[in-house]
Residue frames as a rotation matrix with the C-alpha (Angstrom) as fourth column:
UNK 1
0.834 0.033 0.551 64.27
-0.432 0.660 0.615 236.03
-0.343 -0.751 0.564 -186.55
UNK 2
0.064 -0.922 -0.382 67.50
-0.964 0.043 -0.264 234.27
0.260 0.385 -0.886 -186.57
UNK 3
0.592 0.250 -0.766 68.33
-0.011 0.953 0.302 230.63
0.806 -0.171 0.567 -186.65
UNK 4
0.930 -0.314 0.192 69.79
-0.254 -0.171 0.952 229.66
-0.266 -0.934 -0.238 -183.32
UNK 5
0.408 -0.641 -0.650 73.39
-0.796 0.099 -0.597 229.16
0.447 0.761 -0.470 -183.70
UNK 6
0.507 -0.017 -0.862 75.25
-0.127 0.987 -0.094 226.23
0.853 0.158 0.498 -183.86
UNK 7
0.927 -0.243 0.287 76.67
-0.329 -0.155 0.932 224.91
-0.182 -0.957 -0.224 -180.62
UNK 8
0.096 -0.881 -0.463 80.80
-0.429 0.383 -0.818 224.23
0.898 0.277 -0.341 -181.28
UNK 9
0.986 0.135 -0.102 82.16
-0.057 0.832 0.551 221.24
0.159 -0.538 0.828 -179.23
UNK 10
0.752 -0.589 0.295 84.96
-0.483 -0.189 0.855 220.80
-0.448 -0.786 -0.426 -177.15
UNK 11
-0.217 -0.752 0.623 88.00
-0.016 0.641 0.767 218.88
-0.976 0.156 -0.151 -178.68
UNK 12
-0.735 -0.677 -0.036 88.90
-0.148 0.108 0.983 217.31
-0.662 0.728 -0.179 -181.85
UNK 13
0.102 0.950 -0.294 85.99
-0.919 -0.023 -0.394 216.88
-0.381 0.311 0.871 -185.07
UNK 14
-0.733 -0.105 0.672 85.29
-0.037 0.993 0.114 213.24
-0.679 0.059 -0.732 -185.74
UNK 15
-0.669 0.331 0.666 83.59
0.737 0.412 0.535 211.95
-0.097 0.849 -0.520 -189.31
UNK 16
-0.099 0.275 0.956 80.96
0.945 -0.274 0.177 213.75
0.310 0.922 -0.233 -190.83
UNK 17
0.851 0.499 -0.166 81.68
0.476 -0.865 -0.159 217.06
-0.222 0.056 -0.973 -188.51
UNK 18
-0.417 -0.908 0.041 85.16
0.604 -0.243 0.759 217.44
-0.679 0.341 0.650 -190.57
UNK 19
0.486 0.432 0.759 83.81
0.829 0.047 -0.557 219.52
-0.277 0.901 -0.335 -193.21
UNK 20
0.840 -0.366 -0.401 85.35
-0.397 -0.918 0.006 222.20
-0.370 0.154 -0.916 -195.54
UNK 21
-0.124 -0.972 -0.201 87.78
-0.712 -0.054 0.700 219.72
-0.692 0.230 -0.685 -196.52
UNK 22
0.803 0.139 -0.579 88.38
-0.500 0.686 -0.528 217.35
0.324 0.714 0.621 -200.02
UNK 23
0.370 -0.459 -0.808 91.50
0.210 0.888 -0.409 215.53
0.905 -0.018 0.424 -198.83
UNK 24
0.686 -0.577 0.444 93.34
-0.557 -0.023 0.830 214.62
-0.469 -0.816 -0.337 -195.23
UNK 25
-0.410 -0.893 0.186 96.40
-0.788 0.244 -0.566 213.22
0.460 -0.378 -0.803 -194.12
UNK 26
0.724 0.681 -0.112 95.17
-0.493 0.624 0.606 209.51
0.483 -0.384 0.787 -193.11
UNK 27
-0.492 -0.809 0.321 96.58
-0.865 0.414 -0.283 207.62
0.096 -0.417 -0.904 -190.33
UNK 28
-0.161 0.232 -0.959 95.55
-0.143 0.956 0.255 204.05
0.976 0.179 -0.121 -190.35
UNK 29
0.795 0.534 0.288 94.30
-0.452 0.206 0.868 202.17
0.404 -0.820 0.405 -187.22
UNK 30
0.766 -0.548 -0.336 97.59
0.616 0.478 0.626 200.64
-0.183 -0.687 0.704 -186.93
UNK 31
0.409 -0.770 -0.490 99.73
0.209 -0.443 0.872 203.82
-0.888 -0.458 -0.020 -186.95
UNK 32
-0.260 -0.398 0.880 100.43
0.773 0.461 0.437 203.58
-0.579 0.794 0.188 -190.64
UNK 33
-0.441 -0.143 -0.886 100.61
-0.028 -0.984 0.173 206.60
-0.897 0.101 0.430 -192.65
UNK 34
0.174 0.553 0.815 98.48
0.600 0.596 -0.533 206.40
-0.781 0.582 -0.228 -195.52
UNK 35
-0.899 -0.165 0.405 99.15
0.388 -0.727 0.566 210.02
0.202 0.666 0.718 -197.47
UNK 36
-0.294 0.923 -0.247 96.49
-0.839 -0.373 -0.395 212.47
-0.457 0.091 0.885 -198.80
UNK 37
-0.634 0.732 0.250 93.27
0.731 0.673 -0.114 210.60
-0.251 0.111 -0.962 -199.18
UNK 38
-0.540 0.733 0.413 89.98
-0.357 -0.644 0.676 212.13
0.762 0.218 0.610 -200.33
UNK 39
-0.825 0.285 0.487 87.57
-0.557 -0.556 -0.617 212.98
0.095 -0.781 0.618 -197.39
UNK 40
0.214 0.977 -0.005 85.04
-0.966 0.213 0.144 210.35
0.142 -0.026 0.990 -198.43
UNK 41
0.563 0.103 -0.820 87.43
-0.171 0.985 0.007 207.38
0.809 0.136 0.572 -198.60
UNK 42
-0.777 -0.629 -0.006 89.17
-0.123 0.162 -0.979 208.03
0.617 -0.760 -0.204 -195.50
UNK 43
-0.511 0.667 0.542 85.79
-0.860 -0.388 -0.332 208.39
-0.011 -0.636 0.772 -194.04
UNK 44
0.458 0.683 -0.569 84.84
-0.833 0.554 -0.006 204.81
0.311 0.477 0.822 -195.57
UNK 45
-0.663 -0.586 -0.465 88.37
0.127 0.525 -0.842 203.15
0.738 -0.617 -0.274 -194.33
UNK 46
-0.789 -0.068 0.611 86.89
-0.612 0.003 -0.791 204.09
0.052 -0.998 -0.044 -190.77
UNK 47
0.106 0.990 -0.096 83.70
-0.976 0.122 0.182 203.46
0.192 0.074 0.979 -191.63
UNK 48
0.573 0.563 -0.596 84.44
-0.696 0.718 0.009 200.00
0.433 0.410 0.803 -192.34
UNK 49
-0.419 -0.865 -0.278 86.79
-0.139 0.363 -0.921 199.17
0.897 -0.347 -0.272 -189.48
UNK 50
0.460 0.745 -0.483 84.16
0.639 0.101 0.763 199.92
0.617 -0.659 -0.430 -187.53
UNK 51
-0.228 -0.644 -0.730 86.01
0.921 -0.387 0.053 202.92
-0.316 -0.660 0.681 -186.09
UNK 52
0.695 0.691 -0.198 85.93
0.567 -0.696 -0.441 206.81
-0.442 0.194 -0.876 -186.44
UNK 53
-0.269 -0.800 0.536 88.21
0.832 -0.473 -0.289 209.34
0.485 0.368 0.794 -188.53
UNK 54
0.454 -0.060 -0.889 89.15
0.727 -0.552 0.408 211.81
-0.515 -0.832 -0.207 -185.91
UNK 55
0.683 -0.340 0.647 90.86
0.372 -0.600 -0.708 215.11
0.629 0.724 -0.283 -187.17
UNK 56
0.386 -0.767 -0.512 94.58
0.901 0.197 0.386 215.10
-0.195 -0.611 0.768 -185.19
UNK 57
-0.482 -0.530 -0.698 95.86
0.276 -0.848 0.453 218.32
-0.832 0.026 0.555 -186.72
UNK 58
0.315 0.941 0.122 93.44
0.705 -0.146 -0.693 220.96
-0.635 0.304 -0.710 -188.07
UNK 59
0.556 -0.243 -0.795 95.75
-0.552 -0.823 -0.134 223.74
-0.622 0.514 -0.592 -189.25
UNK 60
-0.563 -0.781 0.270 97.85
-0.026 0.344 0.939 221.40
-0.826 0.522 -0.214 -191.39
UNK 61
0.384 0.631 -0.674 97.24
-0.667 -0.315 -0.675 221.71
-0.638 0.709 0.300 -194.98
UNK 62
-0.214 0.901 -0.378 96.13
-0.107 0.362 0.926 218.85
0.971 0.238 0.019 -195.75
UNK 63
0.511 0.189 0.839 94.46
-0.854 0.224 0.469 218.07
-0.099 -0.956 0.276 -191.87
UNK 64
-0.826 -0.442 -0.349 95.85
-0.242 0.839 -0.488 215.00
0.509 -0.319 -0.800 -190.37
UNK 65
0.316 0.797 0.514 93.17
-0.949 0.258 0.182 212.84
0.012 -0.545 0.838 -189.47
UNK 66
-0.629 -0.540 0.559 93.17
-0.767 0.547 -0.335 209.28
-0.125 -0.639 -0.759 -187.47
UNK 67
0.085 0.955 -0.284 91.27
-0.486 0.288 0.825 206.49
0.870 0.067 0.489 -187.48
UNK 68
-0.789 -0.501 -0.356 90.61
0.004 0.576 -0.818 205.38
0.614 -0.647 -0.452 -184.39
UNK 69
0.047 0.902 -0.429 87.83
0.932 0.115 0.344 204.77
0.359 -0.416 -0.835 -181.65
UNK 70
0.115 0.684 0.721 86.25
0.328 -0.711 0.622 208.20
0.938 0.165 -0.306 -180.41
UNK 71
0.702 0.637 -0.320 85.27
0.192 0.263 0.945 207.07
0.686 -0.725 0.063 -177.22
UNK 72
0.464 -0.861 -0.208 88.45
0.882 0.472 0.015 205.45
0.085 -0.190 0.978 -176.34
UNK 73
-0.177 -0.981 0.074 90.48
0.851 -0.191 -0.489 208.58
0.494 -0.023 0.869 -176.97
UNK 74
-0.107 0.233 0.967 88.48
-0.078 -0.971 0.225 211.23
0.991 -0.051 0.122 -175.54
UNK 75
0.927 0.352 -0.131 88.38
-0.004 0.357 0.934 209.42
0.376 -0.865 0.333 -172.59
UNK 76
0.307 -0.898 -0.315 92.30
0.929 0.211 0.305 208.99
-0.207 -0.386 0.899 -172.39
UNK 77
-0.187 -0.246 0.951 92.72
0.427 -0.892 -0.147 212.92
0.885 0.379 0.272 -173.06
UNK 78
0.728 0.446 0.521 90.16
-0.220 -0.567 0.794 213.55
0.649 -0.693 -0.314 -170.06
UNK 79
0.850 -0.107 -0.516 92.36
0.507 0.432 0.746 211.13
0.143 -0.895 0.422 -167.82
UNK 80
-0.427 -0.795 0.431 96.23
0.624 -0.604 -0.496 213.41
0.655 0.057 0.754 -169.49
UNK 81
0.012 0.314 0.949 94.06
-0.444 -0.849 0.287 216.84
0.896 -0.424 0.130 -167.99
UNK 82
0.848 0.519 0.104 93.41
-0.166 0.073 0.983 215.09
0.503 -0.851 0.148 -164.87
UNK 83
0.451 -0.848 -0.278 96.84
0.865 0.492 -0.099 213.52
0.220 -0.196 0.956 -164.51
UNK 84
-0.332 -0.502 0.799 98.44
0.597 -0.767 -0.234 217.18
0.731 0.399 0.554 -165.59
UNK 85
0.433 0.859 0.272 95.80
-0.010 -0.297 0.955 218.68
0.901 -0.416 -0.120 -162.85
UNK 86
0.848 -0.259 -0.461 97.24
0.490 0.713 0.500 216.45
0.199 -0.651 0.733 -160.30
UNK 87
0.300 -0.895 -0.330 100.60
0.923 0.185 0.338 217.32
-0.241 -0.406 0.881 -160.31
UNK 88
0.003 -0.001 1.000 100.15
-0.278 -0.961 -0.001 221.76
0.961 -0.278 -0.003 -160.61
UNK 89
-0.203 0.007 -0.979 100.94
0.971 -0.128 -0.202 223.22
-0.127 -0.992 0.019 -157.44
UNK 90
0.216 -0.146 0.965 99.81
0.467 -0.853 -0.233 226.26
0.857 0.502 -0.116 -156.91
UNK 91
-0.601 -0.716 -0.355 101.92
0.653 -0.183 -0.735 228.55
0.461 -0.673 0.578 -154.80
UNK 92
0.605 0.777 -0.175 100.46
0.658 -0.364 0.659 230.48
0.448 -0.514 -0.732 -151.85
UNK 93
-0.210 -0.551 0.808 101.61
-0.334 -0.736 -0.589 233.43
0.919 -0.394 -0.029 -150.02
UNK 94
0.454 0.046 -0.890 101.58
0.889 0.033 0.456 232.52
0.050 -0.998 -0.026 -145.84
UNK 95
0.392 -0.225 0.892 102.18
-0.134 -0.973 -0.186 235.37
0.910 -0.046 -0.412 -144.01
UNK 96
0.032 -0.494 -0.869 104.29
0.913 0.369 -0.176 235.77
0.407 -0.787 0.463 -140.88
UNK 97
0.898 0.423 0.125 103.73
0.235 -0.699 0.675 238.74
0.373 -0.576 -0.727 -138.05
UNK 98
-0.124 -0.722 -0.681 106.41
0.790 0.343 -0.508 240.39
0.600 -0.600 0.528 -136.73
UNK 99
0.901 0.347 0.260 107.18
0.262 -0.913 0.312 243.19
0.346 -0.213 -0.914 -134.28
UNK 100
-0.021 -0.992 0.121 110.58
-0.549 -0.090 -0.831 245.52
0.835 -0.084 -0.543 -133.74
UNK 101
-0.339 -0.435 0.835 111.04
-0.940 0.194 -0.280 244.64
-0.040 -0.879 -0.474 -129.88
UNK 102
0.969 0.218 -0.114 109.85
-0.176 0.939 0.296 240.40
0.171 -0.266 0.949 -130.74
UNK 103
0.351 -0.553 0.756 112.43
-0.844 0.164 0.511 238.30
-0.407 -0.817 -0.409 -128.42
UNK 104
-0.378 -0.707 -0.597 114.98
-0.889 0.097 0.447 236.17
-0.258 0.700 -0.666 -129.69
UNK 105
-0.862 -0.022 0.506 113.46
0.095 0.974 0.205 232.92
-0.498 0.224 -0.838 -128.88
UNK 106
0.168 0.985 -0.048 109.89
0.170 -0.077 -0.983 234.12
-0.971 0.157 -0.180 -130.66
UNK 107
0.170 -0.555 -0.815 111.94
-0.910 -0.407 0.086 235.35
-0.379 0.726 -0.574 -133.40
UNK 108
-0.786 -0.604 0.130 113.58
-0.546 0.778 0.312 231.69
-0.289 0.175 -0.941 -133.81
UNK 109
-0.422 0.693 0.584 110.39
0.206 0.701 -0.683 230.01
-0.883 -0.168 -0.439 -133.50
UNK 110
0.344 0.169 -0.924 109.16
-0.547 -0.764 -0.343 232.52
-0.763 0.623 -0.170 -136.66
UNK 111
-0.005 -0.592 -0.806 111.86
-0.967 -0.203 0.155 231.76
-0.255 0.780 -0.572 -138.54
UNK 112
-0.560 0.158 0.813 111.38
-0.274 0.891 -0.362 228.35
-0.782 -0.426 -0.456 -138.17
UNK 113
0.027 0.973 0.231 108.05
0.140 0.225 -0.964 228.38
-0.990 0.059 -0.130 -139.48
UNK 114
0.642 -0.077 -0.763 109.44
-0.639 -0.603 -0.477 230.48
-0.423 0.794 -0.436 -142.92
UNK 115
-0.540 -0.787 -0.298 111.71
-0.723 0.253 0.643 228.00
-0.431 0.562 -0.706 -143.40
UNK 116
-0.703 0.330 0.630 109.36
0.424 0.906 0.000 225.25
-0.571 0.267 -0.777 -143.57
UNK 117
0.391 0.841 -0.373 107.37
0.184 -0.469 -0.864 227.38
-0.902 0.269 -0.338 -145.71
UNK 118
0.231 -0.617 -0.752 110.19
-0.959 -0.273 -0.071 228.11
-0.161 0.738 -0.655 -148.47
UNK 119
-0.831 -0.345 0.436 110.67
-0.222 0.925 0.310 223.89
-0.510 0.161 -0.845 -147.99
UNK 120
-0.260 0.637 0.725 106.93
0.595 0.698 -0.399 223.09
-0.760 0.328 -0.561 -149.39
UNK 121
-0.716 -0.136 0.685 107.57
0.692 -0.266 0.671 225.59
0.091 0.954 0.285 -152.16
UNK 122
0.547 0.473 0.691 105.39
0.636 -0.772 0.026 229.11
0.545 0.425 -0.723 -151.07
UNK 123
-0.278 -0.694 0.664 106.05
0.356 -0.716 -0.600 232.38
0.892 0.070 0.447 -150.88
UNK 124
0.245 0.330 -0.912 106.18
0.967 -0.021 0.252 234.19
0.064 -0.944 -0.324 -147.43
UNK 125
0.214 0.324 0.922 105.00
0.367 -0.901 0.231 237.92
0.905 0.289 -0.312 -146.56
UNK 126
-0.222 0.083 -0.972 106.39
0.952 0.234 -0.198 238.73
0.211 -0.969 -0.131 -143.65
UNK 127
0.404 0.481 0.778 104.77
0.282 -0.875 0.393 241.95
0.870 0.061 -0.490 -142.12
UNK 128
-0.896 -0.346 -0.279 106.53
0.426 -0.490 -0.761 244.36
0.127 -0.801 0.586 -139.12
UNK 129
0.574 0.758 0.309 103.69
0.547 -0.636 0.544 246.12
0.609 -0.143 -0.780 -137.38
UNK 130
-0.662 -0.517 0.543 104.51
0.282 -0.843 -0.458 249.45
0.695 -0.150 0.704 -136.07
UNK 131
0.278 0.957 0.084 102.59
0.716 -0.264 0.646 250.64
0.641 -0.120 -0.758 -132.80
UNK 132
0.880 0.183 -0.437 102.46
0.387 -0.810 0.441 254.14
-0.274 -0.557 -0.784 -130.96
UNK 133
0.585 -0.673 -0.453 105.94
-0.636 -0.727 0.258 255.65
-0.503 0.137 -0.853 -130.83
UNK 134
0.067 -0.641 0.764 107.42
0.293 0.745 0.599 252.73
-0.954 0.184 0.238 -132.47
UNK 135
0.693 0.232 0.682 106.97
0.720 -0.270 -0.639 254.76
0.036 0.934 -0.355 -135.67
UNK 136
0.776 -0.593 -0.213 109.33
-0.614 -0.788 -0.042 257.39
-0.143 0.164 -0.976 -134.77
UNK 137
0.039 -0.625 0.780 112.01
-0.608 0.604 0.515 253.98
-0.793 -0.494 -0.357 -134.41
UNK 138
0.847 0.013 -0.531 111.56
-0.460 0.518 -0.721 252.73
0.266 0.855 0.445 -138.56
UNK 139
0.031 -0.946 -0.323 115.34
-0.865 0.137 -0.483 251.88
0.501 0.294 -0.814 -138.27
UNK 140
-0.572 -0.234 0.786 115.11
-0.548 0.822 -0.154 248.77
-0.610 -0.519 -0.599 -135.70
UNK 141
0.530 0.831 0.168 112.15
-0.499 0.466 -0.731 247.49
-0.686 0.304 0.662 -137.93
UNK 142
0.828 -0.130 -0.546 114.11
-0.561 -0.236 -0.794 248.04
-0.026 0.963 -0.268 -140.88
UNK 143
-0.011 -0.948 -0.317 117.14
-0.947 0.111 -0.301 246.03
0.321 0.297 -0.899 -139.66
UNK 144
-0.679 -0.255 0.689 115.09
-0.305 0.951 0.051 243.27
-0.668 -0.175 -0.723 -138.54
UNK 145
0.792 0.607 -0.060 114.02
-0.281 0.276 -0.919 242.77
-0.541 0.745 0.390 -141.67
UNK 146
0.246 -0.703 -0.667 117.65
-0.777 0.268 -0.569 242.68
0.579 0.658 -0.481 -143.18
UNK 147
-0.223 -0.313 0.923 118.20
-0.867 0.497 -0.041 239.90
-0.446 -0.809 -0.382 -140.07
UNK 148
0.323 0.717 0.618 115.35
-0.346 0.697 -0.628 238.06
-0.881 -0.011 0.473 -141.89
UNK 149
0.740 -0.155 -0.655 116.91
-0.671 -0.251 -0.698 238.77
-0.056 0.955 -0.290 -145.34
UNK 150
-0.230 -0.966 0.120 120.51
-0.968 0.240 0.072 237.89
-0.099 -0.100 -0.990 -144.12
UNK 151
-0.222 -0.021 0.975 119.32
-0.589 0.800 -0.117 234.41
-0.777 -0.600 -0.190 -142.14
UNK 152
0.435 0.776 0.456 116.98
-0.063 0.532 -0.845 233.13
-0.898 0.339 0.280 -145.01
UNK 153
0.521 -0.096 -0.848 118.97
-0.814 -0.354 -0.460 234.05
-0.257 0.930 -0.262 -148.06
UNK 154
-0.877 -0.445 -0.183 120.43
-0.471 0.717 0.514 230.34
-0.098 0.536 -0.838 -148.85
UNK 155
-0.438 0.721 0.537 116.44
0.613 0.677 -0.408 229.35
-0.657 0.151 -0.738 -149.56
UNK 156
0.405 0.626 0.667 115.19
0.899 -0.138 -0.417 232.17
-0.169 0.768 -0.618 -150.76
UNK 157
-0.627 -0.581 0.519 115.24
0.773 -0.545 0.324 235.05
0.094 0.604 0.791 -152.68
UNK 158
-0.491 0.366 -0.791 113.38
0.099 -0.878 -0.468 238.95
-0.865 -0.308 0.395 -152.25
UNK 159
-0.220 0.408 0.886 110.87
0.971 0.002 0.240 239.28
0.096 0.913 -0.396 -154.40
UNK 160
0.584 0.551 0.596 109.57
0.472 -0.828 0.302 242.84
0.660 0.105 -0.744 -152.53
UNK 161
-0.674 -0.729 -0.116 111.89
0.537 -0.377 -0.754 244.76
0.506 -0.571 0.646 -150.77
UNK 162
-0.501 -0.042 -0.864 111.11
0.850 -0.214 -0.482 246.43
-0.165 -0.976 0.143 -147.36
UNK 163
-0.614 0.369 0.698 108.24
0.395 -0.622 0.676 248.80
0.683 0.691 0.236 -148.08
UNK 164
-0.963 0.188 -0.194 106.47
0.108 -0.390 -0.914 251.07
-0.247 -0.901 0.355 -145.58
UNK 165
-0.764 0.572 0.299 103.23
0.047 -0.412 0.910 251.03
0.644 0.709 0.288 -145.65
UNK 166
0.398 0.912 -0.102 100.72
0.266 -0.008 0.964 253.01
0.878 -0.411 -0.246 -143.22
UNK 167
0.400 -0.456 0.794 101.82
-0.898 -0.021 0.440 251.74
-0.184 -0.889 -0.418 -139.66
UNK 168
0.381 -0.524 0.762 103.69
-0.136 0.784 0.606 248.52
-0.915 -0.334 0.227 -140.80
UNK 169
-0.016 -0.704 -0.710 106.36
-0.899 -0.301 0.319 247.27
-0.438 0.643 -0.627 -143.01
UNK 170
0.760 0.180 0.624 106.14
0.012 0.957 -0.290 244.37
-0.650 0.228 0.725 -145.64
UNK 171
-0.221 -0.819 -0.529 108.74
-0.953 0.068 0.294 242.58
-0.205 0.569 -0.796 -147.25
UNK 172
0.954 0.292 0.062 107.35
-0.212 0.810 -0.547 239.31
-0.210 0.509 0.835 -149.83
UNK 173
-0.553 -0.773 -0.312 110.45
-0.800 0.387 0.458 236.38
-0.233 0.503 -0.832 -150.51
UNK 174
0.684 0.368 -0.630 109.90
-0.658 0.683 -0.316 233.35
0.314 0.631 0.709 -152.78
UNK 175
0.723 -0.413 0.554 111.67
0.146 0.875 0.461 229.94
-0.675 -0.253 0.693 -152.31
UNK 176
-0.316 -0.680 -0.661 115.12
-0.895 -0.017 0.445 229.86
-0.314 0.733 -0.604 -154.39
């Protein structure tokens, strides 16, 4: 039988689960660098501020450890991640239909749509479908795709060049 093992906790080790170490790096409660300390009287300084000795940097030899409230900072760490959370975008692919024989003003309306897509910052797939004999005709596809290339190139940029595949052609641009 084995003993169950220990569960390890998320974030930084605070007082008595620092262990493995005889001296830190102490930062005072008011920011004040103290030096190396031994591990029992930095643990008493908190102790008796009525605060906790946090460990700020584990690989440094000696650690850097804090005193400071616990609570207090693990809370203002959760709110950075959330903040940091907030303000990722994350980029999407929209996709836009075309076909060789699509009419200019459907075409405009299209293109339209790709720009304002390359303006809120995703990428856009635009697919040619090929049907019946329009396969024997690759070449009109193939040059309104450089139309799309031509029109769009002061936003963006080709990430996939014009690529047959099947019975339709895809070409993928990103925002510049």
């Amino acid at each position: 039988m084995r003993a169950a093992p220990v569960p390890t906790k998320d974030g930084p080790r605070a007082n008595r689960d620092i262990r493995g170490v005889r001296e830190v790096q102490l930062i005072d409660d008011t920011g004040q660098n103290r030096g190396i300390v031994p591990f029992f009287d930095a643990l008493k300084i908190a102790e008796d501020a009525g605060l906790d000795l946090v460990e700020i940097a584990p690989n440094s030899t000696p650690p850097v450890c804090k005193v400071l409230d616990y609570g207090r900072f693990k809370f203002l760490e959760q709110k950075k991640a959330a903040e940091a959370r907030k303000k990722q975008k994350t980029v999407e692919v929209k996709e836009i239909k075309l076909r060789p024989g699509i009419d200019d003003h459907d075409y405009g309306v299209k293109m339209k749509a790709v720009r304002r897509f390359f303006e809120e910052g995703d990428k856009v797939k635009i697919t040619l479908r090929f049907r019946g004999r329009e396969m024997a005709h690759q070449d009109i596809g193939l040059k309104l795709l450089d139309r799309v290339k031509a029109e769009m190139a002061d936003v963006s940029k080709v990430e996939a060049e014009p690529a047959l595949e099947g019975r339709q052609m895809i070409m993928v641009m990103a925002p510049r």
